[in-house]
BALOBA-1460 file (C-alpha; in Angstrom, 3 decimals):
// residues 43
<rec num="1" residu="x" x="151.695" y="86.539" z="101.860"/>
<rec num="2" residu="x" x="149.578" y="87.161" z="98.685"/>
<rec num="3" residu="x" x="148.026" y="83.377" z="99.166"/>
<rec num="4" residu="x" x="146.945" y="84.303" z="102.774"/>
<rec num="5" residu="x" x="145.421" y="87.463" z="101.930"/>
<rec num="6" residu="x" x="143.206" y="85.870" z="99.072"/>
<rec num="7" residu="x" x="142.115" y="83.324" z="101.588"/>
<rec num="8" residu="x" x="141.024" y="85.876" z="103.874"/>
<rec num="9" residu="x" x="139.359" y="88.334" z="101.551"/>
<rec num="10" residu="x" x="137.421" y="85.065" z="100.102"/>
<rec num="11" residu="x" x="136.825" y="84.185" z="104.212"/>
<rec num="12" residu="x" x="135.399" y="87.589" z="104.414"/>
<rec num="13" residu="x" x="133.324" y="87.792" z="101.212"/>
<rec num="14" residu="x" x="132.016" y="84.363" z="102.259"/>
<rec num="15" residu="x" x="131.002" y="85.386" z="105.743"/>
<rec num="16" residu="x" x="129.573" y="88.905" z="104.305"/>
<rec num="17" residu="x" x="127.399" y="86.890" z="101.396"/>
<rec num="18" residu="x" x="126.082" y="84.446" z="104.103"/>
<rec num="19" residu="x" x="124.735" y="87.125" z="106.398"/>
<rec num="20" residu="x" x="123.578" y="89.161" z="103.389"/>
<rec num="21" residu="x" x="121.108" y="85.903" z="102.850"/>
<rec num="22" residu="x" x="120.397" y="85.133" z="106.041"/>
<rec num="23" residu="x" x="118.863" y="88.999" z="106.502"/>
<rec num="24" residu="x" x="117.107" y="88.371" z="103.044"/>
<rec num="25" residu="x" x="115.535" y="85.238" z="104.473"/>
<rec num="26" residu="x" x="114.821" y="86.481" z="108.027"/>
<rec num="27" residu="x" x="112.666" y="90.042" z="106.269"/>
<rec num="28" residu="x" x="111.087" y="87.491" z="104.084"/>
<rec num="29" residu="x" x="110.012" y="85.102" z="107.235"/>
<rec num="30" residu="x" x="109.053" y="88.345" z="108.967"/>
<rec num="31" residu="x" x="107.014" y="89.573" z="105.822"/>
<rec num="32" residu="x" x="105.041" y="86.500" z="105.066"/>
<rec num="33" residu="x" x="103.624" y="86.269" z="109.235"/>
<rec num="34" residu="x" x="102.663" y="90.063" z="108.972"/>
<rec num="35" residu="x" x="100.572" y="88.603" z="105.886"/>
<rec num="36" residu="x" x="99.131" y="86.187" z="108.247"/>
<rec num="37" residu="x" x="98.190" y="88.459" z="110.615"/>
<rec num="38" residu="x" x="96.823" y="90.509" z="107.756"/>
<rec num="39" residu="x" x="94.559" y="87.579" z="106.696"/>
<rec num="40" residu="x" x="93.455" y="87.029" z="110.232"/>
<rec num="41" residu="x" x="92.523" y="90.172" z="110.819"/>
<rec num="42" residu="x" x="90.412" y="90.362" z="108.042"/>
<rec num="43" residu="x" x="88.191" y="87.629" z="109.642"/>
């Protein structure tokens, strides 16, 4: 019983970690094409 739930708390703090990063990534895509648009607007 102990075994399983150590699997699934690692499952879960896997699964939490990888969203966590993919959000990080995604505002950081998002940010750099607002500085795009930034630069092109300056034109």
């Amino acid at each position: 019983m102990l075994i399983a739930l150590i699997v699934a708390g690692v499952i879960i703090l896997w699964f939490v970690l990888t969203y966590n990063s993919l959000v990080a990534l995604r505002n950081r895509v998002r940010n750099a094409w607002h500085q795009i648009d930034v630069q092109l607007k300056r034109r």
